[in-house]
C-alpha positions in Angstrom: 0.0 0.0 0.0 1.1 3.4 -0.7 1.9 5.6 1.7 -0.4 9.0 2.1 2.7 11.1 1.6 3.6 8.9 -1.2 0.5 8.9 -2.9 0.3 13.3 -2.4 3.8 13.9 -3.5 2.9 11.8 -6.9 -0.2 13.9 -7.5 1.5 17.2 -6.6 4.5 15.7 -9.4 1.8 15.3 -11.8 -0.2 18.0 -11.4 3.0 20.0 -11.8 3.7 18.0 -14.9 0.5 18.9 -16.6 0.8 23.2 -15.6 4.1 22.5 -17.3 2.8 20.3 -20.4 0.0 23.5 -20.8 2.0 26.2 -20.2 4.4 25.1 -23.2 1.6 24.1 -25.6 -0.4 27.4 -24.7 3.1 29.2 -25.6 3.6 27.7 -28.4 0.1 28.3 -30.1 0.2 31.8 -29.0 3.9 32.4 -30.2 2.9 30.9 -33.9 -0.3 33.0 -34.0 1.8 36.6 -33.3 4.8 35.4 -35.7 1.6 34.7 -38.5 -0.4 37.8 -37.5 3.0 40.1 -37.6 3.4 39.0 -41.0 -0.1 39.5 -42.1 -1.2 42.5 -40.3 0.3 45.3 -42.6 -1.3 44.1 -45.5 -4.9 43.3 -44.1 -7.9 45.7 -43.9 -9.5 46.3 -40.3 -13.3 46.7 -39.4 -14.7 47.7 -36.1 -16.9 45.4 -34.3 -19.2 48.1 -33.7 -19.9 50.6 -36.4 -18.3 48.8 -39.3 -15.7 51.1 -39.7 -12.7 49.8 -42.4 -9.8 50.7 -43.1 -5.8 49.6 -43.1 -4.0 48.9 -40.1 -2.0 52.5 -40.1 -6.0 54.1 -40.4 -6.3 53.0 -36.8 -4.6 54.1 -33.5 -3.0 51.0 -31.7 -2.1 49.9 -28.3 0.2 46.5 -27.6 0.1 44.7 -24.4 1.1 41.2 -23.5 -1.5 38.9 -22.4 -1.1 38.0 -18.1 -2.5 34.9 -19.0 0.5 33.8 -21.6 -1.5 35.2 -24.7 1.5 36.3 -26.2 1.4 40.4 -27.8 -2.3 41.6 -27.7 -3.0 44.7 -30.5 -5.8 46.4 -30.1 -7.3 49.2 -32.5 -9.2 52.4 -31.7 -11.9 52.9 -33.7 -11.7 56.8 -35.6 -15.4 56.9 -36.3 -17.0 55.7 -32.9 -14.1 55.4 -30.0 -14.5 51.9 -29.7 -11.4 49.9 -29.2 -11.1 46.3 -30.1 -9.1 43.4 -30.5 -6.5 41.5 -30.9 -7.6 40.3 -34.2 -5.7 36.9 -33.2 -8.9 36.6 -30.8 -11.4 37.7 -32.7 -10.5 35.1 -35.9 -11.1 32.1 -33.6 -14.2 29.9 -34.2 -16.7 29.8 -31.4 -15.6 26.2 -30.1 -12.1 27.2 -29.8 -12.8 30.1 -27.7 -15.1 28.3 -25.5 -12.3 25.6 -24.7 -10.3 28.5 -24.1 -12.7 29.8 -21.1 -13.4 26.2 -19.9 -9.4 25.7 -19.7 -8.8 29.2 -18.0 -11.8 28.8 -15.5 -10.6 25.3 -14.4 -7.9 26.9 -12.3 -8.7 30.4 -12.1 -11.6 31.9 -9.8 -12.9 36.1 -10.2 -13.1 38.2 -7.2 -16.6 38.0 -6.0 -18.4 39.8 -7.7 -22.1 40.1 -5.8 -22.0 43.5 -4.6 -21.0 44.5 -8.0 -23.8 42.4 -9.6 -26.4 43.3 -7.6 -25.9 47.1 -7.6 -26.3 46.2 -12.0 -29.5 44.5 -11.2 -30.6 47.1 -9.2 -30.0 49.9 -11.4 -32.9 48.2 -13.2 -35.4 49.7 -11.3 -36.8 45.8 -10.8 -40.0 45.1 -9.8 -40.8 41.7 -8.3 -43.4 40.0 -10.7 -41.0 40.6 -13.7 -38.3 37.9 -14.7 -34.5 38.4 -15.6 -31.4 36.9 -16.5 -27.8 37.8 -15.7 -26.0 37.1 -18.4 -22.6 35.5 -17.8 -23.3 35.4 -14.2 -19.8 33.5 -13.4 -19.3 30.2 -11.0 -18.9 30.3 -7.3 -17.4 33.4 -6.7 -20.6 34.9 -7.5 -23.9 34.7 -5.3 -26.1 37.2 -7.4 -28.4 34.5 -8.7 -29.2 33.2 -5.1 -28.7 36.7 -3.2 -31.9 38.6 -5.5 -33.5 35.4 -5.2 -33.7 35.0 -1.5 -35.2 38.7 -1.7 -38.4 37.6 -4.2 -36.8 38.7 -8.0 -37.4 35.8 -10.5 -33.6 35.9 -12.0 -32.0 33.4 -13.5 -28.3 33.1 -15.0 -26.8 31.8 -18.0 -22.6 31.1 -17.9 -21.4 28.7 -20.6 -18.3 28.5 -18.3 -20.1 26.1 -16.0 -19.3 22.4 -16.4 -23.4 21.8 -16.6 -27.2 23.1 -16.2 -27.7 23.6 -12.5 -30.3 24.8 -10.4 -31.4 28.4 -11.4 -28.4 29.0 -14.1 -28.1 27.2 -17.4 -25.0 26.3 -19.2 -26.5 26.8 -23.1 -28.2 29.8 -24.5 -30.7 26.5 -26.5 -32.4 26.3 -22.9 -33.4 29.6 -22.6 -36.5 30.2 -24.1 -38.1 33.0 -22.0 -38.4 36.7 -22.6 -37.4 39.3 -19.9 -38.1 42.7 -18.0 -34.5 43.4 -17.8 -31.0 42.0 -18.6 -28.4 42.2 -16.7 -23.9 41.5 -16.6 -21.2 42.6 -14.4 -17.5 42.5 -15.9 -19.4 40.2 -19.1 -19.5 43.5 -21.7 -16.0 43.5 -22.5 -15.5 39.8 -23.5 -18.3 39.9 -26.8 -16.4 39.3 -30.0 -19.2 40.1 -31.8 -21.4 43.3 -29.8 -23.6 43.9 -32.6 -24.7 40.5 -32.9 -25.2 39.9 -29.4 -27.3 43.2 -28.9 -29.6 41.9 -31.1 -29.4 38.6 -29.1 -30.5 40.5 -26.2 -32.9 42.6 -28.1 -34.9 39.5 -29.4 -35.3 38.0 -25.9 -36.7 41.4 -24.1 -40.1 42.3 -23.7 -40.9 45.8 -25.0 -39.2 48.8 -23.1 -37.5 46.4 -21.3 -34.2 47.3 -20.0 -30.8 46.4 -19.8 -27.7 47.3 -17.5 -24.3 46.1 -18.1 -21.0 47.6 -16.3 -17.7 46.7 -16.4 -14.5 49.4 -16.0 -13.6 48.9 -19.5 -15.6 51.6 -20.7 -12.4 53.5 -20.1 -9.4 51.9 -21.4 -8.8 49.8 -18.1 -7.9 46.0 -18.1 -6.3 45.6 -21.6 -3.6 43.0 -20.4 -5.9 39.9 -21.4 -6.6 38.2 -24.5 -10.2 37.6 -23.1 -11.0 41.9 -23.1 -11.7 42.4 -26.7 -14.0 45.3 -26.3 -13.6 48.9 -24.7 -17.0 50.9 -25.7 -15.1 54.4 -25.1 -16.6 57.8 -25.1 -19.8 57.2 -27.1 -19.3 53.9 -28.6 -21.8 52.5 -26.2 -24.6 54.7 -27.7 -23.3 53.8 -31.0 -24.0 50.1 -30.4 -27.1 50.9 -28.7 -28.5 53.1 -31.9 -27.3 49.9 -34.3 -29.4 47.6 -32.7 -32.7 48.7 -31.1 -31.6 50.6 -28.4 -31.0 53.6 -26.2 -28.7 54.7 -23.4 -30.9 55.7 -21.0 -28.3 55.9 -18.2 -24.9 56.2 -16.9 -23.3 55.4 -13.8 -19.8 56.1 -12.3 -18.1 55.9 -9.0 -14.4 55.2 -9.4 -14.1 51.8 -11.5 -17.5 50.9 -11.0 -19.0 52.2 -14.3 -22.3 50.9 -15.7 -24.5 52.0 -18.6 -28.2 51.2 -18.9 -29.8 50.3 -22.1 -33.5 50.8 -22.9 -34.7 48.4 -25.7 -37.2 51.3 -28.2 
């Protein structure tokens, strides 16, 4: 029989094998994506995510960071026509499953700060009444207590995180099983992650009742954060209006107290 010491120094030797056997893979996929992208960039056209804007690489003001979570060099691009700034393009290219396994492999051994008080001041800037229903979108895994905080106090919310390993309780894993529509929409730190805003607006605006509303705040509506591959998103200045105007609806609101910033959407 193997001793208990035995038996935790092996796991700890293994577990420290696979980190390693990640780390190089993830640097290696990362390193051949910027060595391709550096080649390719100077000669490719560029359009904003949110107003369509297109131009060549030099039309665009650019920032570079390197990515915390070994990314490699992130490039983002500040949108002339509506302050927006997105990227990299790296990110952006990926295919949706690809991108998904990338969130799956990050969240597996890496937890948020909680982000209930947060949340919950989002939901609240709603204006919620209790016989209406709502969802926080990308509502995050046990660091967050939203869904079972406004619960406990009568609001029918439910979650959706694709993050989650399945369907559980109150919060559902795939956007197939929800099927509802809702008084209000609601995110904390989620805004910045779309890869696609217009797109997903018009997600939201299809599964809102009429005049419903929508709050979503994050600190990247100032140039905060950029030193992730996961941020591809900063709606600067008035690119959030932009996006709103593109897809149904209007900022009705905005709130900021040091790097809590949220902006509240009104679906016309």
């Amino acid at each position: 029989m193997f001793h208990s010491k035995s038996v935790m120094a092996r796991i700890v030797k293994v577990e420290n094998r696979l980190n390693l056997i990640e780390r190089h893979f993830g640097q290696g996929l990362w390193r051949a994506l910027d060595a391709a992208y550096e080649t390719s960039l100077p000669h490719r056209r560029i359009k904003c995510i949110v107003c369509g804007q297109e131009g060549k690489r030099t039309d665009f003001r650019t920032a570079t960071d390197a990515c915390m979570f070994g990314g490699g060099s992130l490039e983002r691009y500040f949108c002339p026509s509506c302050d927006c700034a997105f990227g990299p393009l790296k990110y952006l290219d990926l295919d949706e499953e690809l991108v998904a396994t990338d969130y799956e492999l990050l969240y597996s051994r890496y937890n948020e700060a909680d982000s209930t008080e947060h949340e919950t001041r989002t939901f609240r800037s709603l204006s919620p009444v209790k016989d209406g229903a709502f969802l926080d979108w990308g509502c995050g895994g046990s660091w967050s207590k939203t869904i079972a905080t406004l619960r406990a106090e009568g609001f029918d919310v439910w979650g959706y995180e694709p993050s989650i390993e399945m369907t559980s309780g109150f919060i559902v894993k795939n956007k197939s099983e929800i099927s509802a529509t809702f008084d209000g929409i609601f995110s904390n730190n989620v805004i910045e992650h779309f890869r696609n805003p217009v797109t997903q607006f018009r997600e939201f605006h299809q599964m809102m009742k009429p005049g419903a509303k929508m709050a979503h705040s994050s600190p990247c509506y100032e140039y905060r954060y950029p030193f992730t591959r996961f941020h591809t998103l900063f709606l600067l200045d008035h690119a959030a209006d932009v996006l709103a105007e593109k897809t149904g609806f209007k900022v009705i609101d905005r709130i900021k107290d040091e790097e809590y910033i949220n902006v509240v959407f009104q679906k016309v």
